[in-house]
PAVOZA-244466 format. One record per residue: residue number from 0; x, y, z of N, C-alpha, C, O, CB in turn. Coordinates in nm, 2 decimals. Glycine has a CB too. Layout:
REC   num       nx       ny       nz      cax      cay      caz       cx       cy       cz       ox       oy       oz      cbx      cby      cbz
REC   NUM        X        Y        Z        X        Y        Z        X        Y        Z        X        Y        Z        X        Y        Z
...
END
This chain:
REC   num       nx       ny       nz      cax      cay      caz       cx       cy       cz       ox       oy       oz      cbx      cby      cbz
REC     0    12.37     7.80    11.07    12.35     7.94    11.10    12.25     7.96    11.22    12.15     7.89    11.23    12.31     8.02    10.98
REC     1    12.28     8.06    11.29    12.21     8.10    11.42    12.09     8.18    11.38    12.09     8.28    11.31    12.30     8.19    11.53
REC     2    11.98     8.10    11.45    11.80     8.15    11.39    11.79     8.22    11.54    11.80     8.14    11.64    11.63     7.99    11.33
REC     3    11.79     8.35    11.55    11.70     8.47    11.68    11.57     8.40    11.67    11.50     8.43    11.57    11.66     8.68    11.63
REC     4    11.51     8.30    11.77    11.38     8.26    11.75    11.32     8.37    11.82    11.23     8.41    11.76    11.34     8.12    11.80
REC     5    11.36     8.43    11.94    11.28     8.52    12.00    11.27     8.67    11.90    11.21     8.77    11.92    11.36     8.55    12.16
REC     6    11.32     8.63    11.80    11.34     8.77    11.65    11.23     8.72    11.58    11.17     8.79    11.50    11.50     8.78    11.53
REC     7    11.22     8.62    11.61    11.09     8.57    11.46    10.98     8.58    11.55    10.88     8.65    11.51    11.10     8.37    11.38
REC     8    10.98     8.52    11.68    10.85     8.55    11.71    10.80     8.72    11.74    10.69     8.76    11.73    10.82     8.47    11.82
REC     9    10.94     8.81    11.79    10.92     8.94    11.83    10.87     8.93    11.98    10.76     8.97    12.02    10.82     9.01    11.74
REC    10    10.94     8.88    12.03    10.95     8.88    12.16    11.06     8.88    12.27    11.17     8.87    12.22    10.89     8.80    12.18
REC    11    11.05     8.87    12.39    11.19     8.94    12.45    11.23     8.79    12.53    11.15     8.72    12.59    11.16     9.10    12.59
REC    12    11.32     8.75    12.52    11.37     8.64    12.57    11.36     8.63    12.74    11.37     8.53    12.80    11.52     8.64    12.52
REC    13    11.33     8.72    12.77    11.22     8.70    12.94    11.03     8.66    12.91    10.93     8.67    12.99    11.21     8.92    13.04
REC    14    11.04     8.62    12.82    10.89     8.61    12.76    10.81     8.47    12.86    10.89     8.37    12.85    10.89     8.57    12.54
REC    15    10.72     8.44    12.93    10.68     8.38    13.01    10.63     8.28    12.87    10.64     8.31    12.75    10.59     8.46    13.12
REC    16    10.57     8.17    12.92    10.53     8.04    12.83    10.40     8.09    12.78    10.38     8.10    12.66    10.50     7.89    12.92
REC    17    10.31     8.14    12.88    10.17     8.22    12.81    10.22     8.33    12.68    10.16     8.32    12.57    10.08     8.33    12.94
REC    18    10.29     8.42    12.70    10.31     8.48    12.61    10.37     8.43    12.48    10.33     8.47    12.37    10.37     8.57    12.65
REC    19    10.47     8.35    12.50    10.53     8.26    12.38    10.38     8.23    12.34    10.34     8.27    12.23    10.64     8.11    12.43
REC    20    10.31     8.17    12.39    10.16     8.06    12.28    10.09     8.12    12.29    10.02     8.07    12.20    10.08     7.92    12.32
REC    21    10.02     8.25    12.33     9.97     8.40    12.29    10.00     8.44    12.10     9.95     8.44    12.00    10.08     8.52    12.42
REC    22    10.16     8.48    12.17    10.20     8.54    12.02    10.25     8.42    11.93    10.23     8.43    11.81    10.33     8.67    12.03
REC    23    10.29     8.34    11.97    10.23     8.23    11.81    10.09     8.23    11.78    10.05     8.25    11.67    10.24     8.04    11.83
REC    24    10.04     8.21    11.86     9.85     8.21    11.84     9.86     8.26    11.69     9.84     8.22    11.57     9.73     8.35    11.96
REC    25     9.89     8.38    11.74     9.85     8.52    11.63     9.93     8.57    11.53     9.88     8.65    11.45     9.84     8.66    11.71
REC    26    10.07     8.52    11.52    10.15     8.51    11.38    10.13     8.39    11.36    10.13     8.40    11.24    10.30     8.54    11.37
REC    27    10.11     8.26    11.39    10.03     8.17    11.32     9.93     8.18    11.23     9.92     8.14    11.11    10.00     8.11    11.39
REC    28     9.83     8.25    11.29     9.70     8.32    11.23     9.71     8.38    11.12     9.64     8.37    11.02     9.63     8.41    11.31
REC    29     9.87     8.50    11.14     9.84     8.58    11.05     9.94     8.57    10.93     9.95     8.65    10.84     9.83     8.71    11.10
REC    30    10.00     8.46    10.94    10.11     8.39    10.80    10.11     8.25    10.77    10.19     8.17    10.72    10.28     8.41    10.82
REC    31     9.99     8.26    10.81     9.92     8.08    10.78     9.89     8.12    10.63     9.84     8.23    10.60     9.75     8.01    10.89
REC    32     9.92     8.00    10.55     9.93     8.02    10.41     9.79     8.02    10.32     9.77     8.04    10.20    10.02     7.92    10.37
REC    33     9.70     7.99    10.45     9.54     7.99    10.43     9.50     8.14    10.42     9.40     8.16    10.36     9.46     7.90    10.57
REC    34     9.54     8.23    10.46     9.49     8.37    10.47     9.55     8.43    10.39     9.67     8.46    10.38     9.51     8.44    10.58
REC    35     9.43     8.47    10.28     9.49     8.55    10.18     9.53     8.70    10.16     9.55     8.74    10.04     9.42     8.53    10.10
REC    36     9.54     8.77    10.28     9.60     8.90    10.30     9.72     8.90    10.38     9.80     8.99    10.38     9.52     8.99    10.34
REC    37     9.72     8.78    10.44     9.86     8.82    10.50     9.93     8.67    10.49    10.02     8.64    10.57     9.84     8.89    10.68
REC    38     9.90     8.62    10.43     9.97     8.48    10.46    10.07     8.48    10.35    10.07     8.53    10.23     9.86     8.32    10.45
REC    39    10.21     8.38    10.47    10.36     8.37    10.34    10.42     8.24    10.45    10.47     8.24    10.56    10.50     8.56    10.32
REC    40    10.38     8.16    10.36    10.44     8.04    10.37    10.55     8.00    10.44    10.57     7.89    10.49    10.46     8.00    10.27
REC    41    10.63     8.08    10.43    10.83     8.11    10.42    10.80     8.13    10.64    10.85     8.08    10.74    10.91     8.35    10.26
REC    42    10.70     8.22    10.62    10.72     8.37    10.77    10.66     8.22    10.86    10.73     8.19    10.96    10.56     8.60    10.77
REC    43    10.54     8.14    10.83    10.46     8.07    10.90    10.57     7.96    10.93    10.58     7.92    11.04    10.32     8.03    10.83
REC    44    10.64     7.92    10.84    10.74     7.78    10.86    10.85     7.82    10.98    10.90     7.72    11.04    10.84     7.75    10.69
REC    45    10.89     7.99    11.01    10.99     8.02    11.06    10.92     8.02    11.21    10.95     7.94    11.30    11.06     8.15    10.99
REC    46    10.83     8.11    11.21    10.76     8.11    11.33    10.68     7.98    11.41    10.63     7.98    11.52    10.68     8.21    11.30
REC    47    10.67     7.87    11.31    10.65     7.73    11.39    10.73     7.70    11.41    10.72     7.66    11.52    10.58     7.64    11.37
REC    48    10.87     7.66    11.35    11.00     7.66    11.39    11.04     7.71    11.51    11.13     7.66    11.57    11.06     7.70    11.31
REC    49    10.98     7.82    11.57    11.05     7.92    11.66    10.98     7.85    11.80    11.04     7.83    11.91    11.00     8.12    11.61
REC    50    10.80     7.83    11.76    10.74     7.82    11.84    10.80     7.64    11.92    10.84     7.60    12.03    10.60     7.85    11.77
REC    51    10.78     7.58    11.82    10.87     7.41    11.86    10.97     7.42    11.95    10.97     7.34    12.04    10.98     7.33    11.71
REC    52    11.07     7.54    11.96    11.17     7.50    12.06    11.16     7.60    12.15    11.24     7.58    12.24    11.31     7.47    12.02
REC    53    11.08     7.74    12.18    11.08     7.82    12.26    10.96     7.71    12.39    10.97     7.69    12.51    11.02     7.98    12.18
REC    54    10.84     7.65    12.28    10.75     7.63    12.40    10.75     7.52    12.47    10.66     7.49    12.55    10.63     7.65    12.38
REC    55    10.89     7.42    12.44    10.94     7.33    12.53    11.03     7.34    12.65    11.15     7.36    12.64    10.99     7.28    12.46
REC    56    10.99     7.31    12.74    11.11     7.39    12.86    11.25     7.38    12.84    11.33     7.46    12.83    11.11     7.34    13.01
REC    57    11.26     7.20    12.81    11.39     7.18    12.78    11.47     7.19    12.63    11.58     7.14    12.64    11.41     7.07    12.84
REC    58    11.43     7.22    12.55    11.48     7.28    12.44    11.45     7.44    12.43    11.48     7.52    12.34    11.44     7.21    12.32
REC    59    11.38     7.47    12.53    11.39     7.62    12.49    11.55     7.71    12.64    11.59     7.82    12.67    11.17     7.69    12.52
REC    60    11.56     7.56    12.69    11.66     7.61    12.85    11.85     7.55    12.69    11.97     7.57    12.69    11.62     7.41    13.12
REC    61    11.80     7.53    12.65    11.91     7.45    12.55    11.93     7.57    12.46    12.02     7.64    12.45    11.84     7.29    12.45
REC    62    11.85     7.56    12.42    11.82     7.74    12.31    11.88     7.87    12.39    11.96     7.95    12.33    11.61     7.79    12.30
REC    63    11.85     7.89    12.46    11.88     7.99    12.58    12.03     8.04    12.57    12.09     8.14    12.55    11.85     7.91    12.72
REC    64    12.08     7.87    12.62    12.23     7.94    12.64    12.31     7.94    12.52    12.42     8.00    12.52    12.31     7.86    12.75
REC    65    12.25     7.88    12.39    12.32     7.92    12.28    12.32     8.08    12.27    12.41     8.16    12.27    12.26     7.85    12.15
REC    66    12.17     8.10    12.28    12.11     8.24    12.26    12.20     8.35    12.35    12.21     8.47    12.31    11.96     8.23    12.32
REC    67    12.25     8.31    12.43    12.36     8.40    12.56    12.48     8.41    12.45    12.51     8.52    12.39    12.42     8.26    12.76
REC    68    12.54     8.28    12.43    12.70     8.24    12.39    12.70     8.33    12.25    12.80     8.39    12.24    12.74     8.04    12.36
REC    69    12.62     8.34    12.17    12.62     8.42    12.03    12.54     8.57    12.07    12.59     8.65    12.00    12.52     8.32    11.90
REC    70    12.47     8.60    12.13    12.43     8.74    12.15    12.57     8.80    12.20    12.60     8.90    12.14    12.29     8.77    12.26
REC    71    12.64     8.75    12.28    12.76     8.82    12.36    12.85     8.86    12.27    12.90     8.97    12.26    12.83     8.74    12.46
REC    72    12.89     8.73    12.18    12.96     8.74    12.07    12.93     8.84    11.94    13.02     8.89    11.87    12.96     8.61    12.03
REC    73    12.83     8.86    11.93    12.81     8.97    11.88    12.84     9.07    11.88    12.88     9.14    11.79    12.76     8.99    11.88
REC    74    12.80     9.09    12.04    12.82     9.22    12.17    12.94     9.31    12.11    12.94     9.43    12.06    12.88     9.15    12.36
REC    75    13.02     9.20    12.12    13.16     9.22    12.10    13.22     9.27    11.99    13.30     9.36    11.99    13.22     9.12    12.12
REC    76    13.16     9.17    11.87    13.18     9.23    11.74    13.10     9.38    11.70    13.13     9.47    11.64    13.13     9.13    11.65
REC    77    13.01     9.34    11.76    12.97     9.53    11.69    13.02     9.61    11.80    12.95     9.71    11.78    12.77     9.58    11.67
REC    78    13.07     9.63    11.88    13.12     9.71    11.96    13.25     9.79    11.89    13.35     9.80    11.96    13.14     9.63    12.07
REC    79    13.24     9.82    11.81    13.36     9.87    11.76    13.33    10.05    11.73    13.24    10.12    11.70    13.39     9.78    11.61
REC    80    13.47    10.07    11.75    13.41    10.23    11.71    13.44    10.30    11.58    13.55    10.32    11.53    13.46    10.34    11.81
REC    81    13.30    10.34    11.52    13.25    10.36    11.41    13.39    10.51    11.37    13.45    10.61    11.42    13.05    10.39    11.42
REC    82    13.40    10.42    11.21    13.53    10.52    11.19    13.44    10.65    11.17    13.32    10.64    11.14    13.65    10.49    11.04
REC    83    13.52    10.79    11.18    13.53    10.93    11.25    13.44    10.96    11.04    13.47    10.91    10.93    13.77    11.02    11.33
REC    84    13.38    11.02    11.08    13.29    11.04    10.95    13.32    11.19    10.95    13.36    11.26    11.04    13.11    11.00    10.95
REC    85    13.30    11.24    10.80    13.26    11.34    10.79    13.22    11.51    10.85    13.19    11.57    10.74    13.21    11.29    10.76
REC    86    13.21    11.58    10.92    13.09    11.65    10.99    13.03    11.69    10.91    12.91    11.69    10.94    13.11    11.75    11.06
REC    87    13.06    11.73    10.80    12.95    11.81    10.67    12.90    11.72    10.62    12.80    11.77    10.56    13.00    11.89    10.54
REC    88    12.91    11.55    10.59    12.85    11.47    10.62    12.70    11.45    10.64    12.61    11.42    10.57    12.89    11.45    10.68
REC    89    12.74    11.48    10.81    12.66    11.45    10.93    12.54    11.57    10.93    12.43    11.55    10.97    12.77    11.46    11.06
REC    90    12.61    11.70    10.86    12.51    11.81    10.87    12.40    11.76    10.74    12.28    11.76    10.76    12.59    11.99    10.86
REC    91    12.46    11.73    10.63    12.39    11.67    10.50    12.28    11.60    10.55    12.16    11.62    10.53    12.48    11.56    10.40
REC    92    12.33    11.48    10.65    12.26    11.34    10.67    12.11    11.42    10.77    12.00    11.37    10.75    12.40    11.20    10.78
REC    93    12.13    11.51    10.87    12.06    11.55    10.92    11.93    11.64    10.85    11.81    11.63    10.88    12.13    11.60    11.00
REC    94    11.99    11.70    10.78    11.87    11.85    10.66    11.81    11.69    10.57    11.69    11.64    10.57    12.03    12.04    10.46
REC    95    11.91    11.64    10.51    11.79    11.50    10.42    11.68    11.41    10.56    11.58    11.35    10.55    11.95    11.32    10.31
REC    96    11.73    11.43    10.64    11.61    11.34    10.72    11.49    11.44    10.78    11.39    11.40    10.82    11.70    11.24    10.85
REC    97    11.51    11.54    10.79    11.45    11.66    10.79    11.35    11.72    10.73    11.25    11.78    10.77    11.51    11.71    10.79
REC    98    11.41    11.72    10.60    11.32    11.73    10.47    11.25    11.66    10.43    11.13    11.69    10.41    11.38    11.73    10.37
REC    99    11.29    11.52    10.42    11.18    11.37    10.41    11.04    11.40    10.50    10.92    11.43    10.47    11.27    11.19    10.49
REC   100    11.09    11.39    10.60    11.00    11.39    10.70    10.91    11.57    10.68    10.80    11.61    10.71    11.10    11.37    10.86
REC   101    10.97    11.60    10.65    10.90    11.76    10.61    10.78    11.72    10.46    10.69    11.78    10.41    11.07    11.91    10.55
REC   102    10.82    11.65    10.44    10.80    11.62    10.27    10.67    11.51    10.34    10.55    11.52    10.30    10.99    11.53    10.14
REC   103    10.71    11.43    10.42    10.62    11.31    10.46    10.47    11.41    10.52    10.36    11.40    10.47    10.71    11.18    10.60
REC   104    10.48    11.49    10.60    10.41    11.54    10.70    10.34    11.60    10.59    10.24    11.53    10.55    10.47    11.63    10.83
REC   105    10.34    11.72    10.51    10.30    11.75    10.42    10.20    11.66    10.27    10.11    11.70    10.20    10.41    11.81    10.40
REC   106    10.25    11.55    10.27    10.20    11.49    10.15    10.13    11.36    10.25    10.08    11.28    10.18    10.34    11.45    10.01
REC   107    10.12    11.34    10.35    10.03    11.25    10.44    10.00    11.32    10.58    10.05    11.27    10.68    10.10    11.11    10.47
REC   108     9.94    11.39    10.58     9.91    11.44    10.72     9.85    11.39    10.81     9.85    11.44    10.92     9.86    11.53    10.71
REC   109     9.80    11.26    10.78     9.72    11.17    10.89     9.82    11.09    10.88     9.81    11.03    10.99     9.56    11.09    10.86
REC   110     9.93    11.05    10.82    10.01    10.97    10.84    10.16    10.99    10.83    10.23    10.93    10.74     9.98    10.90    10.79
REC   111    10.22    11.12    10.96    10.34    11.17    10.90    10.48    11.13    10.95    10.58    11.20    10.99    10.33    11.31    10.91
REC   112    10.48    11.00    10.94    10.63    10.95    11.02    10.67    10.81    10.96    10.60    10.71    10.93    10.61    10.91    11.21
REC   113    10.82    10.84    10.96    10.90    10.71    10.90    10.97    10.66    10.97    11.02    10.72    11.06    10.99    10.71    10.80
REC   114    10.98    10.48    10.94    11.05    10.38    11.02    11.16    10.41    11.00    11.18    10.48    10.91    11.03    10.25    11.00
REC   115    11.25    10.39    11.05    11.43    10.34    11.03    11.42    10.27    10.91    11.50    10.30    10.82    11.51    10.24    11.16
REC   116    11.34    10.16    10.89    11.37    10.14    10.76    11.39    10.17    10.65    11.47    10.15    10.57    11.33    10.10    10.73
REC   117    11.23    10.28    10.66    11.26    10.34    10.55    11.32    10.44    10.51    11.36    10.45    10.39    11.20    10.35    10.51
REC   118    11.35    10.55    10.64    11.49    10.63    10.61    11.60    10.59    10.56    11.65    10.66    10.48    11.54    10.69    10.72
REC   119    11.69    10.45    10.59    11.76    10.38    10.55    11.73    10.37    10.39    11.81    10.43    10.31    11.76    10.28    10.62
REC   120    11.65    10.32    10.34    11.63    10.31    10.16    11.63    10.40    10.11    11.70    10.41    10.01    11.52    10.28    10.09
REC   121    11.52    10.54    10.20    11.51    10.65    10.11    11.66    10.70    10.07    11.70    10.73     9.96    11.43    10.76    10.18
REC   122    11.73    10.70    10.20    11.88    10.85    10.20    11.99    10.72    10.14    12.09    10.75    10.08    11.95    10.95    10.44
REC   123    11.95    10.59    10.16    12.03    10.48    10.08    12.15    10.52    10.21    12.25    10.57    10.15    12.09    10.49     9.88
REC   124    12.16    10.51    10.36    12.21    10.48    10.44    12.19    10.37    10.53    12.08    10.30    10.53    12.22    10.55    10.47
REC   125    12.29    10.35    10.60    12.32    10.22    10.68    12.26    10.29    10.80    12.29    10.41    10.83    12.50    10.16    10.69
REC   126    12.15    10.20    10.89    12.14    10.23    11.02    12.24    10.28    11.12    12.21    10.35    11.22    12.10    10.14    11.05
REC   127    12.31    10.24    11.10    12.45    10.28    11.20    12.53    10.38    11.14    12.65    10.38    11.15    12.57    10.13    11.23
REC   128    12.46    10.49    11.05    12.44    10.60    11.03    12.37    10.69    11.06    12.42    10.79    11.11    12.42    10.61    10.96
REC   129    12.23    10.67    11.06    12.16    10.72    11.06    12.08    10.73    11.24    11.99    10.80    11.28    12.10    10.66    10.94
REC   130    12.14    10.64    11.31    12.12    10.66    11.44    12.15    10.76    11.53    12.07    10.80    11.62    12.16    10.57    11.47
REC   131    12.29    10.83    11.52    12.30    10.92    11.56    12.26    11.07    11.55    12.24    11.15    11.64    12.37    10.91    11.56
REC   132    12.25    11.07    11.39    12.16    11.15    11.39    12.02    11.20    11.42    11.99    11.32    11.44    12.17    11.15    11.32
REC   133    11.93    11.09    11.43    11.83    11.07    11.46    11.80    11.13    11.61    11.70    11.21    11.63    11.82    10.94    11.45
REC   134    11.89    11.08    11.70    11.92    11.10    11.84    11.95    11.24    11.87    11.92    11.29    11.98    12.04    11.03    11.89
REC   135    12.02    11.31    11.77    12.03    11.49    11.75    11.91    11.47    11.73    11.84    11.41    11.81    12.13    11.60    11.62
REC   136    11.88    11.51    11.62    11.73    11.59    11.60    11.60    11.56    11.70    11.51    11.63    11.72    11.67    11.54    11.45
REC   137    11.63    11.43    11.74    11.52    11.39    11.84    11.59    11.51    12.00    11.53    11.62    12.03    11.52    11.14    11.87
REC   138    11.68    11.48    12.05    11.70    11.58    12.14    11.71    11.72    12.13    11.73    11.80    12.22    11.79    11.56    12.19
REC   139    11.68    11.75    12.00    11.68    11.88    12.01    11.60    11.93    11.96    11.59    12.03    11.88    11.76    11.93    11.97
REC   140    11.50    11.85    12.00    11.36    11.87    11.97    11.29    11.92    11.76    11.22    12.01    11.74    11.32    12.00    12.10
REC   141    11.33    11.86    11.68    11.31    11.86    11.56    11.21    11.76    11.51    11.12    11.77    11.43    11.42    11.85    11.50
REC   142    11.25    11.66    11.58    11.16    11.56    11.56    11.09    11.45    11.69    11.09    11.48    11.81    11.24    11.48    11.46
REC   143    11.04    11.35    11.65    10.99    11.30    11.77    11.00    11.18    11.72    11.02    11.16    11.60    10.85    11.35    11.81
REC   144    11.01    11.07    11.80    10.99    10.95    11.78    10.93    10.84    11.86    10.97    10.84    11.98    11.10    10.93    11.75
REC   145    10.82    10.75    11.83    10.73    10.69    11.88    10.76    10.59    11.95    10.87    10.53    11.94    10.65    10.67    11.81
REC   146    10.66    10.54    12.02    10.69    10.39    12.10    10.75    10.33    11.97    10.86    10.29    11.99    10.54    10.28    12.17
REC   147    10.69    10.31    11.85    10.64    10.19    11.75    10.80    10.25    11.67    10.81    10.21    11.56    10.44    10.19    11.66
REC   148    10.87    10.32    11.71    10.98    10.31    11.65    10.97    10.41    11.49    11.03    10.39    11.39    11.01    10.15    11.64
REC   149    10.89    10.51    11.51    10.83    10.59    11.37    10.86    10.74    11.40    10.82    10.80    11.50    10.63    10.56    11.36
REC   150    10.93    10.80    11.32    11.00    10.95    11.38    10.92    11.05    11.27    10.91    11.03    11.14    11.23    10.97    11.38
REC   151    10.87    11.17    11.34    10.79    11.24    11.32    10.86    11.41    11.30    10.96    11.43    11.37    10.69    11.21    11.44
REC   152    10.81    11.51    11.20    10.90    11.61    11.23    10.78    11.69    11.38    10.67    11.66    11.43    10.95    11.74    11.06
REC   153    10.87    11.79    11.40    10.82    11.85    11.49    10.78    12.01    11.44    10.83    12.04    11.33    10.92    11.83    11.60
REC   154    10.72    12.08    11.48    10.67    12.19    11.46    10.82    12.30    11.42    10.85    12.37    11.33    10.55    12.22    11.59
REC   155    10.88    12.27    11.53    11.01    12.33    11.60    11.11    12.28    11.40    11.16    12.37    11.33    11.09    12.21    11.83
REC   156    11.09    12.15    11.37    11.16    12.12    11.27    11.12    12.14    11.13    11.18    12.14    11.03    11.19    12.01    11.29
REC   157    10.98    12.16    11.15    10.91    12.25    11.02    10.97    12.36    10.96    11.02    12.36    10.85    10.78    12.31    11.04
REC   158    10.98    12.46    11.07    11.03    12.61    11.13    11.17    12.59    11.09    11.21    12.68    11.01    11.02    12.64    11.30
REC   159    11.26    12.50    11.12    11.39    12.46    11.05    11.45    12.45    10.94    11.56    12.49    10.89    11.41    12.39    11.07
REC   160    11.36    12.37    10.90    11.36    12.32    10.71    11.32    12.47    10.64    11.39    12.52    10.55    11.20    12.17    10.65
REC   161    11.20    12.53    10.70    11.15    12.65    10.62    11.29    12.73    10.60    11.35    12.74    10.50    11.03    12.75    10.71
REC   162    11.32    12.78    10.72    11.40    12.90    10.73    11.54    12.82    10.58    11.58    12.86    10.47    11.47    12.93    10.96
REC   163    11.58    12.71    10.66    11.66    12.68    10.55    11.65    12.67    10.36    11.74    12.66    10.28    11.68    12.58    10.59
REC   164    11.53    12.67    10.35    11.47    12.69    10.20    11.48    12.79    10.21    11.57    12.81    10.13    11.33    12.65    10.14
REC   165    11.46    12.93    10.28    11.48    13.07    10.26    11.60    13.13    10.26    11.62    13.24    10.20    11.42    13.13    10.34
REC   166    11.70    13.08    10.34    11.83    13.07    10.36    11.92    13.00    10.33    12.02    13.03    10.40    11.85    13.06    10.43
REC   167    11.95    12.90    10.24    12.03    12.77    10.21    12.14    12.83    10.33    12.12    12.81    10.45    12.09    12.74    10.03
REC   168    12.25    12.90    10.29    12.33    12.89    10.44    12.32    13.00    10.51    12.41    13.08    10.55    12.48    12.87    10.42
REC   169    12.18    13.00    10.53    12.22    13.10    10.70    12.18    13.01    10.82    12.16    12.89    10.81    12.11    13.27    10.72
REC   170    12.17    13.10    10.96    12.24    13.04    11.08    12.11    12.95    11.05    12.16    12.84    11.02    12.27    13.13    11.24
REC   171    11.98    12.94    11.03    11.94    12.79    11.10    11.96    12.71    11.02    11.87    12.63    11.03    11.81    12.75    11.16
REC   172    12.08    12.67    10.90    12.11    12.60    10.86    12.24    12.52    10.98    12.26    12.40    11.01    12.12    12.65    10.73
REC   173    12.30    12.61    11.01    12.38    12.54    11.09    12.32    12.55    11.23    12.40    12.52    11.32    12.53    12.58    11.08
REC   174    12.25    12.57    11.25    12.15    12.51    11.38    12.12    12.34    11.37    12.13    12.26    11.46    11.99    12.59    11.37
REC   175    12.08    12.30    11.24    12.06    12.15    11.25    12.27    12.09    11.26    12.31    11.99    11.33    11.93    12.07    11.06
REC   176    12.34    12.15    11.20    12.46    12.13    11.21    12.56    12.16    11.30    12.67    12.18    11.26    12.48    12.16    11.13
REC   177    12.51    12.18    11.46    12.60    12.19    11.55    12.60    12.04    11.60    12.51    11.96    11.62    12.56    12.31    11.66
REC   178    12.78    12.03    11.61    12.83    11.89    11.66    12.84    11.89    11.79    12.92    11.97    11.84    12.95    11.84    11.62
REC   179    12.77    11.81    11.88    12.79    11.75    11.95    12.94    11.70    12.00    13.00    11.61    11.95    12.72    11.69    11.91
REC   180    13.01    11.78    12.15    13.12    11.73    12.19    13.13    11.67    12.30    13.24    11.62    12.33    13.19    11.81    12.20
END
């Protein structure tokens, strides 16, 4: 089976030799099985693994073009177009990610934004769900979303959620529910 070494280390496969032994340095450091807050045996084995054939030229020029021949192949396989869902669905999937995040901002206010991950667990959807939506609310200004990949509500989407607790179906309920043509 095909190991993403540039996935284990978290780095971009344009990554220069300094940066490869940079960021081992420091996931070395921090899943070395010697450190007892962050260390896991399993993460340190993967990432010296990763590091062994990225920071060799010629097993990492070997690595490479596997890395080409199976990313493409992929390309290809997920390139498919996602069967035609729902719209009431879609309006559901949008008010629950809305609410969370309404619910997050409120009950952590120094800390009010979720990963994709964990929207995925919470609503128990598949990312390739939950992406498009994301992309509404983020363009239409409801929410925000960070370098670090962390989506935030927006003042504009506070104001949204409210009106809709006051309204279950009036219009700014179907304000988060206009489709996109």
């Amino acid at each position: 089976m095909f190991v993403d070494y540039y996935e284990v280390l978290q780095i971009s496969p344009n990554a220069d030799q300094e940066t490869v032994h940079r960021v081992y340095r420091i996931q070395a450091q921090r899943f070395h099985p010697d450190n007892l807050e962050t260390g896991d045996a399993q993460r340190f084995r993967s990432v010296a693994e990763a590091y062994e054939i990225l920071s060799d030229a010629r097993s990492r020029a070997s690595y490479d073009a596997e890395h080409r021949r199976v990313r493409g192949r992929a390309a290809q396989e997920t390139f498919v177009v996602p069967p035609a869902s729902d719209p009431q669905d879609e309006v559901q999937r949008r008010e629950q990610i809305l609410r969370l995040l309404y619910r997050k901002r409120q009950a952590h206010p120094d800390q009010p934004s979720l990963g994709l991950r964990e929207l995925e667990t919470l609503l128990g959807t598949l990312k390739q769900h939950l992406e498009f939506s994301l992309w509404y609310l983020k363009e239409s200004g409801y929410l925000t979303r960070s370098d670090s990949a962390r989506h935030t509500i927006t003042l504009k989407g506070v104001e949204l959620v409210d009106a809709m607790n006051q309204h279950p179906d009036g219009p700014s309920r179907r304000d988060v529910g206009k489709e996109a043509v």
